[in-house]
Backbone as JSON, one array per atom type, in Angstrom:
{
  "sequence": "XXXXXXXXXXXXXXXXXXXXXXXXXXXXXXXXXXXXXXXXXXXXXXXXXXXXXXXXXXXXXXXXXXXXXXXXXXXXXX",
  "N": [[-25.9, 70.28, 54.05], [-25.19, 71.22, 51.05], [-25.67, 69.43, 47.7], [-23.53, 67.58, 45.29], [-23.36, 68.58, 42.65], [-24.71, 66.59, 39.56], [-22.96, 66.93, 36.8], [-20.52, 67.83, 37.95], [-19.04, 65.91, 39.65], [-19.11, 63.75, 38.15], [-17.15, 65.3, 36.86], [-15.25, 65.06, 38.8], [-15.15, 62.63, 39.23], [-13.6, 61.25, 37.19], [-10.89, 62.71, 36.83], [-10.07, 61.7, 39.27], [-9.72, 59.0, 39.23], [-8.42, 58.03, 36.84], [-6.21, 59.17, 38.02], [-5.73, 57.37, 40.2], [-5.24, 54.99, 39.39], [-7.56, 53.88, 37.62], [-7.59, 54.24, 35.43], [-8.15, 52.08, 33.27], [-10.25, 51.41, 33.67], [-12.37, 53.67, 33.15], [-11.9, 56.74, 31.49], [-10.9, 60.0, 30.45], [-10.98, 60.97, 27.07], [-8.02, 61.43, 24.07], [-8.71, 64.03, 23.61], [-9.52, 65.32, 25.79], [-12.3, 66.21, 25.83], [-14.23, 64.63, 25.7], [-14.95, 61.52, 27.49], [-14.5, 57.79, 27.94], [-16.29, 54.97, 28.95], [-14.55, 51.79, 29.66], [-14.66, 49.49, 30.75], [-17.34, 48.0, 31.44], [-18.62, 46.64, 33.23], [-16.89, 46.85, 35.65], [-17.16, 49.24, 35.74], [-19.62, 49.74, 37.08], [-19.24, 47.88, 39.22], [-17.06, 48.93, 40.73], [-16.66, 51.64, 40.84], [-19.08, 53.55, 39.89], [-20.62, 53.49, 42.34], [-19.19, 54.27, 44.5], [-18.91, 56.98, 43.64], [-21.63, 58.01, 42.92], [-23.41, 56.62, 44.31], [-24.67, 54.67, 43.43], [-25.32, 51.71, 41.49], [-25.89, 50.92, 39.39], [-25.89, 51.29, 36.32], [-27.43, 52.19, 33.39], [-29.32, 53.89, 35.1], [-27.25, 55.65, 35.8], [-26.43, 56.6, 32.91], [-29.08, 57.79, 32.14], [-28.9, 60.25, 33.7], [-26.31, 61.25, 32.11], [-28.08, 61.7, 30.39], [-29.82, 63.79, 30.99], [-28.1, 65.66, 31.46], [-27.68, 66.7, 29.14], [-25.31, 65.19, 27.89], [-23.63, 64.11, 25.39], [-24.12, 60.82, 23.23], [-20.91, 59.35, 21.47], [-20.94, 58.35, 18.17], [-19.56, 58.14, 15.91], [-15.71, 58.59, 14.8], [-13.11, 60.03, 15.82], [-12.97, 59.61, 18.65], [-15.07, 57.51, 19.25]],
  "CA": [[-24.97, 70.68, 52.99], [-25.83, 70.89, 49.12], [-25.11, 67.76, 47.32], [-22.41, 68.45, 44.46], [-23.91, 68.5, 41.12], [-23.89, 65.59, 39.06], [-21.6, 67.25, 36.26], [-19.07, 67.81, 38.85], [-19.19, 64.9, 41.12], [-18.77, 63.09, 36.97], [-15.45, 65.86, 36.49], [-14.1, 64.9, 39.97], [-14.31, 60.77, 39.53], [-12.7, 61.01, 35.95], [-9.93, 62.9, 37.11], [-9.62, 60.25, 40.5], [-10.17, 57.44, 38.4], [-7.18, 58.17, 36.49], [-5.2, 59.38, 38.84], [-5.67, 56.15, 41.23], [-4.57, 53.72, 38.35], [-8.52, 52.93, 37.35], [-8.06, 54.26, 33.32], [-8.67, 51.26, 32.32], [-12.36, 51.58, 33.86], [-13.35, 54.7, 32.28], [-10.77, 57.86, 31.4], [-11.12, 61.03, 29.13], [-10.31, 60.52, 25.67], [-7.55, 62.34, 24.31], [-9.0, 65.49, 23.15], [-9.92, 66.0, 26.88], [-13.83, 66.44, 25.78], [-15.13, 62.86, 25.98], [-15.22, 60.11, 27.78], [-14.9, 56.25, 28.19], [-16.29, 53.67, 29.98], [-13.48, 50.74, 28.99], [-15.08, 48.29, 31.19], [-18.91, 48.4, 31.84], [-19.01, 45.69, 34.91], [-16.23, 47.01, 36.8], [-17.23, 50.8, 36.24], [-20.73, 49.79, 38.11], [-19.07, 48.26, 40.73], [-15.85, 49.92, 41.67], [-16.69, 53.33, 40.49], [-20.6, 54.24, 40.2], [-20.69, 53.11, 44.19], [-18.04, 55.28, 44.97], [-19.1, 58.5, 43.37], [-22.61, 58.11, 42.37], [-24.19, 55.85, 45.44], [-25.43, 53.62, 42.87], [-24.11, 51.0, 40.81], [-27.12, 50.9, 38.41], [-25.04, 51.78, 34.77], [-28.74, 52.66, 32.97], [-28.8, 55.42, 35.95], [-25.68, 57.21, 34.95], [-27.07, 57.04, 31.72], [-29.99, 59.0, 32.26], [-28.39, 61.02, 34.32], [-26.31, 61.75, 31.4], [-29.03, 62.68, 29.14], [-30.41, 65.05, 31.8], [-27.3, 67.13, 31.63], [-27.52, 66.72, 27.43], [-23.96, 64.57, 27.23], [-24.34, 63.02, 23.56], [-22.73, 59.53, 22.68], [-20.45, 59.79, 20.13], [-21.14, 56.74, 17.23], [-18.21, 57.71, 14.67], [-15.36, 59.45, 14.59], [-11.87, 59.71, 16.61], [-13.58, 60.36, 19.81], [-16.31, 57.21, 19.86]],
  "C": [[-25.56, 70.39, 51.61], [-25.03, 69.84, 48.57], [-24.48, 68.59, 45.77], [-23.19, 67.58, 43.19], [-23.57, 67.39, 40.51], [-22.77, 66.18, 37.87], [-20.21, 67.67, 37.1], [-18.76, 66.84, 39.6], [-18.94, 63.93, 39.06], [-17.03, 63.66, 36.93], [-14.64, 64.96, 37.61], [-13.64, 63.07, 39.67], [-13.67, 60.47, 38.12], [-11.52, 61.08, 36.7], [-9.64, 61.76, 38.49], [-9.24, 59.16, 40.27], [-8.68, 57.26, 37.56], [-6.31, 57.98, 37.18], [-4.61, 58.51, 39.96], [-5.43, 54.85, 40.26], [-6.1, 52.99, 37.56], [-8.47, 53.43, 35.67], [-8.31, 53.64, 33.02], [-10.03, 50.63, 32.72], [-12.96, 52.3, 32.8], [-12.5, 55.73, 32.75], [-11.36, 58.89, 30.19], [-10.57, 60.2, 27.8], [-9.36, 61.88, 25.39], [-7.41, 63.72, 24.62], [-9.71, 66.44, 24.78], [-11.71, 66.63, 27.08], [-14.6, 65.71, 25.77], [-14.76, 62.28, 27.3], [-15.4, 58.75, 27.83], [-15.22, 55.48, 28.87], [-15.77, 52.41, 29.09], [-14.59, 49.2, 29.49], [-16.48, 48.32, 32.27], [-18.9, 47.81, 33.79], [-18.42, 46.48, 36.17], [-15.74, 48.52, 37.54], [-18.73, 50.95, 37.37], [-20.75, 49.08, 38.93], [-18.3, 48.44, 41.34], [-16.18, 51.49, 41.87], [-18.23, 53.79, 41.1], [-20.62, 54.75, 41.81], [-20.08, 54.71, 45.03], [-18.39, 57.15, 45.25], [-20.93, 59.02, 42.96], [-23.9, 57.64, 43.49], [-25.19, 55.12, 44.64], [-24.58, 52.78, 42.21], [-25.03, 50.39, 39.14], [-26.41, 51.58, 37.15], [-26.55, 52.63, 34.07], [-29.17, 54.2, 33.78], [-28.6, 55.9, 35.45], [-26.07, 57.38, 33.67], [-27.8, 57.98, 31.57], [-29.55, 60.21, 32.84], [-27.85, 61.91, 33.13], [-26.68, 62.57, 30.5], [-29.48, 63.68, 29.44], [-29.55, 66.47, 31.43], [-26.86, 67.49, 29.66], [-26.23, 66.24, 27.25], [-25.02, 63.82, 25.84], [-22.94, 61.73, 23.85], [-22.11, 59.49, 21.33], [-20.28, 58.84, 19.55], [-20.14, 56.96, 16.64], [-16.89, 58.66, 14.85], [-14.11, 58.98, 15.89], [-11.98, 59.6, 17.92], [-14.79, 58.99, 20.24], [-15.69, 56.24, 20.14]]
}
């Protein structure tokens, strides 16, 4: 079977993550176009594991950059 993209296999554990009471891991921001990780420790090792099969934070990072996410430094959104 094909392994599910990391930008989707990212969409699916937001929305889970929420939806299973973990927002205060890491949830959209309002505007529905970001992202937070609230709480570094306990997004690499409740979450990552889960959805990522790692728990390595620096990872998901790169990972990130692969698919060009930007971090946002100022503004209503960082």
């Amino acid at each position: 079977p094909n392994e599910v993209p990391f930008p989707l296999r990212l969409h699916i554990m937001l929305q889970r993550t929420e939806g299973s009471g973990q927002g205060h891991i890491v949830s959209w921001m309002p505007s529905g176009k970001s992202f937070r990780v609230h709480d570094r420790d306990a997004f690499s090792k409740e979450i990552l594991p889960e959805y990522f099969r790692s728990n390595n934070f620096r990872s998901f990072q790169r990972n990130l950059s692969v698919y060009q996410f930007a971090r946002i430094w100022s503004g209503p959104e960082k």
